[in-house]
N, C-alpha and C positions, 0 to 999 in steps of 0.2 A: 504494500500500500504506500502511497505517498505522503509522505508528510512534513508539511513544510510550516513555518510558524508565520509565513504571513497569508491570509485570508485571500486576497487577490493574486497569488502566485497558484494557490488552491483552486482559484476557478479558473485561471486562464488554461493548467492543468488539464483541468476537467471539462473545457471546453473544448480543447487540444483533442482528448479522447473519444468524446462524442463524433466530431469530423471526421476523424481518422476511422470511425467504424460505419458512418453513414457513407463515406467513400467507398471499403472495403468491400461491404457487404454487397454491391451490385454487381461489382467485378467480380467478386468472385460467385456470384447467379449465373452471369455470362461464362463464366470458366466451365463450372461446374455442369452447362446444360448442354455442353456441343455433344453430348452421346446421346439428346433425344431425337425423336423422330421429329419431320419436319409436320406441323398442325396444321391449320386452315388457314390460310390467307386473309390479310381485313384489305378491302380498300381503304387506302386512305383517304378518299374525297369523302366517302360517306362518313367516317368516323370524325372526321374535322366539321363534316356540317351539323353530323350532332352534337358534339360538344358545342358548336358556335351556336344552335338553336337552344341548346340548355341555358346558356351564357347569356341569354340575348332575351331568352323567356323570364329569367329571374331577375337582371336588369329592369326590363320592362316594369314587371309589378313591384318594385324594390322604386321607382321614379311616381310610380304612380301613387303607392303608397307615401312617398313624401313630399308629393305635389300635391294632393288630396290635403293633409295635414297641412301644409301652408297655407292652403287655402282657406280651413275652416280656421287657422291659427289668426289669418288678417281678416277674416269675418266675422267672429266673435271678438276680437277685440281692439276694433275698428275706433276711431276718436266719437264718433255719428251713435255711437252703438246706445238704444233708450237707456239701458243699466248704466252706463259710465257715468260716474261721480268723480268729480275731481277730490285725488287727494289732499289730505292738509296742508301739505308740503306744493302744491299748487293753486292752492289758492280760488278763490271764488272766480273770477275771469274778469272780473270788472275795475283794474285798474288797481286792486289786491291793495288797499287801502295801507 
């Protein structure tokens, strides 16, 4: 185990470790897989247009949902709106004596 007495030698450490196995570990997926048989083929145009219609579908309601929200946000609390009462701190409007 490592051990070091200062806390930031500790993580950069331990940051060090983690890259070095998320690197590792695909390489050697690829090493490890050249003795399987060859599977089924993807096109890639279709696999790129679905991911870009998933992309594009969650976008969409992710804009909508917060264009909606701004909208009822500047509707309801609009300067016009019958409930708004000035607060104390602004005064009656009439030249706030």
């Amino acid at each position: 185990m490592v051990t070091t007495k200062h806390p930031v030698m500790r993580n950069i450490i331990g940051l060090f470790i983690v890259l070095s196995i998320l690197i590792i570990m695909p390489s050697l997926q690829y090493a490890l897989a050249q003795g399987d048989e060859a599977g089924e083929y993807l096109d890639r145009r279709v696999v790129i247009w679905n991911l870009f219609f998933r992309m594009m579908t969650v976008a969409f309601v992710i804009g909508a949902v917060v264009s909606g929200t701004l909208i009822w946000l500047i509707w309801r609390f609009r300067e016009s709106h019958p409930k708004a009462t000035p607060t104390k701190y602004e005064g009656t409007g009439a030249l706030d004596e």
